[in-house]
NUMIMAR-260547 format. One record per residue (C-alpha): residue number from 1; residue in one letter; chain; x, y, z. Coordinates in Angstrom, 3 decimals. Layout:
! residues N
   filo   tiro   pafi         xx         yy         zz
    NUM      a      A          X          Y          Z
...
***
This chain:
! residues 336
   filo   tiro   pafi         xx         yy         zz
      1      x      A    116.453     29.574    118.546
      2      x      A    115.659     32.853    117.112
      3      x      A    117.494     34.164    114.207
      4      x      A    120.009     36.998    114.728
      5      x      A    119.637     39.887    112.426
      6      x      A    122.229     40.638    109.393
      7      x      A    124.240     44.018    109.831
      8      x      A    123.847     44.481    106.336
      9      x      A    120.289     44.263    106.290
     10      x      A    118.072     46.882    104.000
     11      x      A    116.464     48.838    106.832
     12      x      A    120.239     49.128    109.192
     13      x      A    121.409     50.800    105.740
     14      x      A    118.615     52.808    104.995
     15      x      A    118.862     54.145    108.336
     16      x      A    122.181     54.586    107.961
     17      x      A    121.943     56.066    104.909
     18      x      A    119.067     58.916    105.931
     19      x      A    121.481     60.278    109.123
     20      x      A    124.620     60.669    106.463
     21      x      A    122.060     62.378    104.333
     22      x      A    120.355     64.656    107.087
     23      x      A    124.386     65.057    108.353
     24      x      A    125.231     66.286    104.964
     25      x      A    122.392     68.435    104.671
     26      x      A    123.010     70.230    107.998
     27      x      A    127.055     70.861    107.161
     28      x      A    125.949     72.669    103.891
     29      x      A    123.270     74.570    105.356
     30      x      A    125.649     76.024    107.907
     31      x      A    128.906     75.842    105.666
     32      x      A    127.226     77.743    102.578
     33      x      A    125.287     81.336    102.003
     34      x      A    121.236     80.760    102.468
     35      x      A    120.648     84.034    100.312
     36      x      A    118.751     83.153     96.636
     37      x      A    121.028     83.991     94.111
     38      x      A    120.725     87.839     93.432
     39      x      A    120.186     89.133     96.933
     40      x      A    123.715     89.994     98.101
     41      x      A    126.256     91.994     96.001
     42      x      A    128.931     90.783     94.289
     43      x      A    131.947     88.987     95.446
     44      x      A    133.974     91.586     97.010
     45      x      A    137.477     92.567     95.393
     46      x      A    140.840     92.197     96.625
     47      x      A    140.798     95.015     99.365
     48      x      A    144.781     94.868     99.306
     49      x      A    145.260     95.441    102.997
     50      x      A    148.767     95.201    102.172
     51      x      A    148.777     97.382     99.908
     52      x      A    151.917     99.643    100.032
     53      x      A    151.034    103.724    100.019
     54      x      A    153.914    105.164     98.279
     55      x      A    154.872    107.714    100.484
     56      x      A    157.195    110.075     98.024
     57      x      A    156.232    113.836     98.131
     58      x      A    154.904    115.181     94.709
     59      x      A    156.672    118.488     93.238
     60      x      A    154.076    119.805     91.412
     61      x      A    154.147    121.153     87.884
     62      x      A    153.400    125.106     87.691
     63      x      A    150.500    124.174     86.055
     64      x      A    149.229    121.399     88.712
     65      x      A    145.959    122.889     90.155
     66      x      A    143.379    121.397     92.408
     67      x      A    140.488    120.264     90.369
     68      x      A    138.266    123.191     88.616
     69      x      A    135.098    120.773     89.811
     70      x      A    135.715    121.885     93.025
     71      x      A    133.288    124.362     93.778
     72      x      A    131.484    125.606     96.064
     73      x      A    128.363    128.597     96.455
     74      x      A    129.234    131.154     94.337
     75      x      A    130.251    135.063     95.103
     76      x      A    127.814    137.335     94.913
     77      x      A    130.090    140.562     93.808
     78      x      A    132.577    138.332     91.852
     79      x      A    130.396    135.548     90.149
     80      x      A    133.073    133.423     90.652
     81      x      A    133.031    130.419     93.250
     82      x      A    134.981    130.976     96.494
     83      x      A    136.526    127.219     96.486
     84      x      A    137.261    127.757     93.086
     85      x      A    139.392    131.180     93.437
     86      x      A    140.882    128.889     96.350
     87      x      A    141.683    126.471     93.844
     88      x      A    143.699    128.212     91.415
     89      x      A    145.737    129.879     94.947
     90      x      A    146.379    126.519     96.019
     91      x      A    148.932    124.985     93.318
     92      x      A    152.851    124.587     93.023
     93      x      A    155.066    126.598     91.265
     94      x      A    158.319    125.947     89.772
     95      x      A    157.975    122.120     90.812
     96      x      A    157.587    122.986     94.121
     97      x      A    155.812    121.432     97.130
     98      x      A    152.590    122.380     98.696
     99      x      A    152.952    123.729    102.056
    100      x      A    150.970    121.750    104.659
    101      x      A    148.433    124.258    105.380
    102      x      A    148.110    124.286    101.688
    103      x      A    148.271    120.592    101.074
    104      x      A    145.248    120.540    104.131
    105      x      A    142.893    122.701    102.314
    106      x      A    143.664    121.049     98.854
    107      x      A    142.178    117.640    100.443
    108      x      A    139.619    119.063    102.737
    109      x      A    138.545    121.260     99.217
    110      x      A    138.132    117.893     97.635
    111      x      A    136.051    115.839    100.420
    112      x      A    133.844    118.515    100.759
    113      x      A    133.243    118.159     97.400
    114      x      A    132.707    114.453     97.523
    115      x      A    130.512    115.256    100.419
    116      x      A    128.035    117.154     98.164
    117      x      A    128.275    114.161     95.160
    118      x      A    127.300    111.613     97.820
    119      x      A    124.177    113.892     99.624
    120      x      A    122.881    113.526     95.956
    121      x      A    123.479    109.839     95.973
    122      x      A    120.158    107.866     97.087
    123      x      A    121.678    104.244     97.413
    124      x      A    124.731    102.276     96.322
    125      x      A    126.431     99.130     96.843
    126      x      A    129.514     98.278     97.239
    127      x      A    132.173     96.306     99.562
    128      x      A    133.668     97.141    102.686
    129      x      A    136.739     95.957    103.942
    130      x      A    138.383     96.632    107.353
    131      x      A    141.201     95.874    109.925
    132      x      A    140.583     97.530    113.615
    133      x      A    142.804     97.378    116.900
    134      x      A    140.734     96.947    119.596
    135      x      A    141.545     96.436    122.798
    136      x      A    144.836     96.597    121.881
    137      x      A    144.469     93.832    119.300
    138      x      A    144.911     93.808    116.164
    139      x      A    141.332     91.886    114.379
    140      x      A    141.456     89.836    111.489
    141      x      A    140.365     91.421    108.303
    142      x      A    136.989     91.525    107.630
    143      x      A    135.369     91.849    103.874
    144      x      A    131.911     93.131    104.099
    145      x      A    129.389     92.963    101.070
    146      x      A    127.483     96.313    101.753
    147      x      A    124.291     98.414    100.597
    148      x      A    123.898    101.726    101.625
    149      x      A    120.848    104.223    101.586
    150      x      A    120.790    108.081    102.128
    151      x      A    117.336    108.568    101.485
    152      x      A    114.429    109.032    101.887
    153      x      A    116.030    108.001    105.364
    154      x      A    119.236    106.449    106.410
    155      x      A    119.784    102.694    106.245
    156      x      A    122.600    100.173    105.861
    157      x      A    122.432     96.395    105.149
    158      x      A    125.872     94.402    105.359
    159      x      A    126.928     90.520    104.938
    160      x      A    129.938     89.448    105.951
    161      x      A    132.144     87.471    102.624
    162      x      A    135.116     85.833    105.073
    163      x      A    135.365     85.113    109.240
    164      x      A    131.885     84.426    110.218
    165      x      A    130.910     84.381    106.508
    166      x      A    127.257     84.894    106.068
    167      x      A    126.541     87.197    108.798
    168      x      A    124.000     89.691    108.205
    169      x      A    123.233     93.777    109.780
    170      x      A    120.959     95.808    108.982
    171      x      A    120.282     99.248    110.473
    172      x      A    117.501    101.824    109.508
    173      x      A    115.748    105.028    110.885
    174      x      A    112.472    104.027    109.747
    175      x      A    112.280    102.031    112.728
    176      x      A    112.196    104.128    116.058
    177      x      A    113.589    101.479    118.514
    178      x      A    117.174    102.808    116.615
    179      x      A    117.789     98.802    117.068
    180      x      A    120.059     97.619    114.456
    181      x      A    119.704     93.719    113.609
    182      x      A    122.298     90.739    113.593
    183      x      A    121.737     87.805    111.749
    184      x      A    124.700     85.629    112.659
    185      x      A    126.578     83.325    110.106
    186      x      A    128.450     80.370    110.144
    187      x      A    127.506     77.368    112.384
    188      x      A    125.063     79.747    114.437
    189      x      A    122.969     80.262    111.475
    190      x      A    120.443     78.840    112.848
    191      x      A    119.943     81.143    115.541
    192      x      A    117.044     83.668    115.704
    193      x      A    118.169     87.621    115.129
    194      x      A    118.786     89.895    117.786
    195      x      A    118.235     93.371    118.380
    196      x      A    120.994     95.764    119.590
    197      x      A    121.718     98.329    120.304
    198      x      A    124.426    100.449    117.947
    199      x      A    126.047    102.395    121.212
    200      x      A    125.871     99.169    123.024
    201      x      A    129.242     97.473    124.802
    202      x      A    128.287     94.249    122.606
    203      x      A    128.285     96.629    119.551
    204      x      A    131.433     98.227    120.631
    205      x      A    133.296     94.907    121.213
    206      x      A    133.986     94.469    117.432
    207      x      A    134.210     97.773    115.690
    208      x      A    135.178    101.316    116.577
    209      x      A    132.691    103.003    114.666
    210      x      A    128.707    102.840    115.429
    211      x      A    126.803    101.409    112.852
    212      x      A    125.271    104.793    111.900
    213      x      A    128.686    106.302    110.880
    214      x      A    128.458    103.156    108.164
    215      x      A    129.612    103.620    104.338
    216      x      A    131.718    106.132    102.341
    217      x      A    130.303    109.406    103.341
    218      x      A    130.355    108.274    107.425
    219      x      A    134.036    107.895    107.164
    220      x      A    134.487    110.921    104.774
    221      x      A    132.280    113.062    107.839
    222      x      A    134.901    111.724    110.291
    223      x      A    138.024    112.976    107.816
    224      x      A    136.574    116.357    106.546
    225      x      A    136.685    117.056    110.893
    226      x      A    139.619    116.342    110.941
    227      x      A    141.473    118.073    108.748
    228      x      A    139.132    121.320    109.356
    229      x      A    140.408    121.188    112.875
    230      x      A    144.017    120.945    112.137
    231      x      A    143.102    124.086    109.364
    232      x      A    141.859    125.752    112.532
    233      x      A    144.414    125.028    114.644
    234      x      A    146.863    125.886    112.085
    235      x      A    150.239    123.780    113.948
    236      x      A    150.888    120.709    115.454
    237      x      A    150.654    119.114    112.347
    238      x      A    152.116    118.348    108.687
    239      x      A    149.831    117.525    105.757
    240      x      A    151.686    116.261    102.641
    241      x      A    150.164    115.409     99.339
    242      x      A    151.929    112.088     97.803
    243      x      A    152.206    110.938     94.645
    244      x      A    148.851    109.818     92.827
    245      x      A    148.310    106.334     92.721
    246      x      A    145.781    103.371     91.187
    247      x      A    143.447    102.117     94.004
    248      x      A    140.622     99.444     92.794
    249      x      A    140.889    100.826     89.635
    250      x      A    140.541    104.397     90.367
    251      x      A    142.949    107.275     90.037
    252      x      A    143.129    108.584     93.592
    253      x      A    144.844    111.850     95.108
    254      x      A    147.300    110.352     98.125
    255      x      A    147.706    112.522    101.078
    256      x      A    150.195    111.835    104.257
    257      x      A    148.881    113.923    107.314
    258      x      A    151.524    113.677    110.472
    259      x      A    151.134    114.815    113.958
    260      x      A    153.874    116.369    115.924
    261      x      A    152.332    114.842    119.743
    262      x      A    149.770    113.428    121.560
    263      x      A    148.059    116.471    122.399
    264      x      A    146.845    117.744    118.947
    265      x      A    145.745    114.130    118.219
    266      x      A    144.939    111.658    120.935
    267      x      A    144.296    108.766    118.520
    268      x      A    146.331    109.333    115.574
    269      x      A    149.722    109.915    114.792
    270      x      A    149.604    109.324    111.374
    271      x      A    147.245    109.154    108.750
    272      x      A    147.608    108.412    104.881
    273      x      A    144.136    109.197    102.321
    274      x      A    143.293    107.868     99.261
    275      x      A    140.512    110.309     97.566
    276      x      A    138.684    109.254     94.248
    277      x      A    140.212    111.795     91.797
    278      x      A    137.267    111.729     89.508
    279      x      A    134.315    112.116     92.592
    280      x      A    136.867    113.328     95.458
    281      x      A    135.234    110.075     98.269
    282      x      A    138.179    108.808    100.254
    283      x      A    138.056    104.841     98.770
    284      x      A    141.072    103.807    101.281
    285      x      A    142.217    105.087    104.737
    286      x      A    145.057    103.844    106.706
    287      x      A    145.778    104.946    110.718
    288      x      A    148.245    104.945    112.846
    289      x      A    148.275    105.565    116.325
    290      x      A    150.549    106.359    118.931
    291      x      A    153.381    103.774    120.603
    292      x      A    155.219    102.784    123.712
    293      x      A    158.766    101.656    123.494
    294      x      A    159.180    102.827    120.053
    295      x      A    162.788    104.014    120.282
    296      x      A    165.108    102.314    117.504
    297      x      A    162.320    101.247    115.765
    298      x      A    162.167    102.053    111.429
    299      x      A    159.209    103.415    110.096
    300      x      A    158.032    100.699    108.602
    301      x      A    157.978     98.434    111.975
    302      x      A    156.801    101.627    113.840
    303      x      A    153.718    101.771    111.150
    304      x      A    153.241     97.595    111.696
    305      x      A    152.588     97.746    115.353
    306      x      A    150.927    101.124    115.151
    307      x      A    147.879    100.365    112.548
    308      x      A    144.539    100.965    114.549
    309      x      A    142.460    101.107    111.316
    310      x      A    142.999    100.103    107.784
    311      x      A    139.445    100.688    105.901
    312      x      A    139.060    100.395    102.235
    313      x      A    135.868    100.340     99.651
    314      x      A    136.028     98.838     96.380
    315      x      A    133.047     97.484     93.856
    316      x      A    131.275    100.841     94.630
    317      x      A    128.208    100.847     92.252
    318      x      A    125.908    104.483     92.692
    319      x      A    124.089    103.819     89.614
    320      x      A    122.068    100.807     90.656
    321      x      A    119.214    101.532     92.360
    322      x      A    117.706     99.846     95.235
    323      x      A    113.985     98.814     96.344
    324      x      A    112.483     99.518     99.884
    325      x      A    113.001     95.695    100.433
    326      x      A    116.560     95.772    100.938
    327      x      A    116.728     97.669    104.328
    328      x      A    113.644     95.726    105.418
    329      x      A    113.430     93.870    108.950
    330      x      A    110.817     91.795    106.825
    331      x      A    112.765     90.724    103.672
    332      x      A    112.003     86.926    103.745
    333      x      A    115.231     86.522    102.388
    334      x      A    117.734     88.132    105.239
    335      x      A    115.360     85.539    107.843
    336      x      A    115.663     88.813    110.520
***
């Protein structure tokens, strides 16, 4: 009779043993960033989505004047600068309040400025973090590990730190196809990139913004239209400046713009800016847009089921410099 085998026997455990291990092995891959240690920036800070704008108007000193950094080409007949002498005009008096158009040009004066800092900025890193309403939903936050390049040509590389953690873009004009690439995280890892297209509905389906309106001065581009078209316009608007308050460590200028209807804004009705008082870049930007069936509701529940965007950026670093091997497709370590 022959003998049965043992279920303990060495080679049903050492086979058992190998599929736990290759098991194991396969969970961490796909649980746990790939990237070598220095290849991704640092853990992102606390973006503080919930962060509550304090919303009280400022009366200004008599003294209070918009930054004399603020500058811009200088008068030929007066040898003074024109944003300056615009400046020193725009200030309170007696612990008054700025008037909105006045408030306006106070925070378009300083993101114009910022613009100019960050057109002399090559590269930086920081962290992006962001809450959209699309589709009438409301996303999950997303905190974004990002690097940014302005020249010699535009380029952006970003990894995703929470949601579908490990998930890699990256976007440059050197390449003419204007294809940006995904590098998906999580349990689909393993999949190969893909190529698509920034304008594309895929694209579209999970952020309102192309990826070629990426980083700090994209979304300061998007603000300094804004609030030159309501200067234009001149009505159908309030701009308020708020008190100054702490935002990732930064000082920041606070400013409440309000729109009186629909038809001077179609998305917004409300928007509140954070600017960097030191470097005037907007580091945190809260929308609102407009509601149905909003009668008897407070602000504050108005604002809750209003928010299209919340975008923030904290850990900026414009000092580092970057190598051409960041925003490369061939960078063995993003596995495009």
């Amino acid at each position: 009779m022959p003998q049965s085998c043992s279920r303990n026997s060495p080679g049903r455990a050492n086979l058992v043993a190998a599929c736990v291990t290759v098991f194991s092995v396969a969970v961490l891959y796909t649980s746990f960033d790939p990237l070598p240690a220095g290849e991704e920036n640092s853990s992102p800070a606390t973006a503080s989505s919930d962060l509550v704008i304090d919303e009280t108007l400022v009366p200004l000193p008599s003294d209070t004047q918009v930054p004399s950094n603020v500058v811009a080409s200088e008068d030929s007949e007066t040898g003074r600068t024109a944003q300056t002498v615009e400046a020193r005009r725009i200030q309170g008096t007696d612990g008054g309040l700025l008037t909105s158009q006045e408030a306006n040009k106070f925070c378009l004066l300083l993101l114009r400025d910022g613009a100019r800092f960050l057109e002399n900025v090559e590269d930086y890193t920081g962290n992006f973090h962001k809450e959209e309403r699309i589709g009438g939903d409301l996303l999950p936050r997303q905190d974004i590990a990002i690097k940014v390049q302005h020249k010699p040509h535009f380029a952006v590389y970003m990894k995703w730190q929470n949601g579908e953690r490990g998930r890699q873009i990256l976007y440059s004009d050197e390449y003419d196809d204007g294809y940006m690439m995904v590098k998906f995280g999580g349990f689909k890892r393993l999949l190969p990139a893909l190529k698509i297209d920034p304008a594309s509905s895929i694209a579209k389906a999970e952020s309102r913004y192309p990826i070629t309106d990426a980083g700090v001065l994209g979304m300061l581009q998007q603000i300094v239209a804004d609030r030159d078209k309501d200067l234009r316009r001149g009505h159908g608007f309030s701009c308020t400046r708020l008190r100054d308050q702490e935002f990732d460590g930064r000082n920041c200028y606070c400013f409440m713009v309000k729109y009186d209807d629909v038809e001077f804004s179609k998305n917004y009705r409300k928007n509140l800016i954070m600017v960097d008082a030191k470097i005037h870049v907007p580091l945190k930007v809260r929308n609102y847009t407009w509601g149905n069936d909003t009668e008897g509701l407070s602000d504050a529940e108005l604002d809750s089921m209003t928010l299209i965007e919340d975008y923030s950026f904290t850990g900026l670093n414009f000092e580092h410099r970057l190598v051409a091997k960041e925003f490369s497709r061939e960078n063995p370590s993003y596995r495009m």
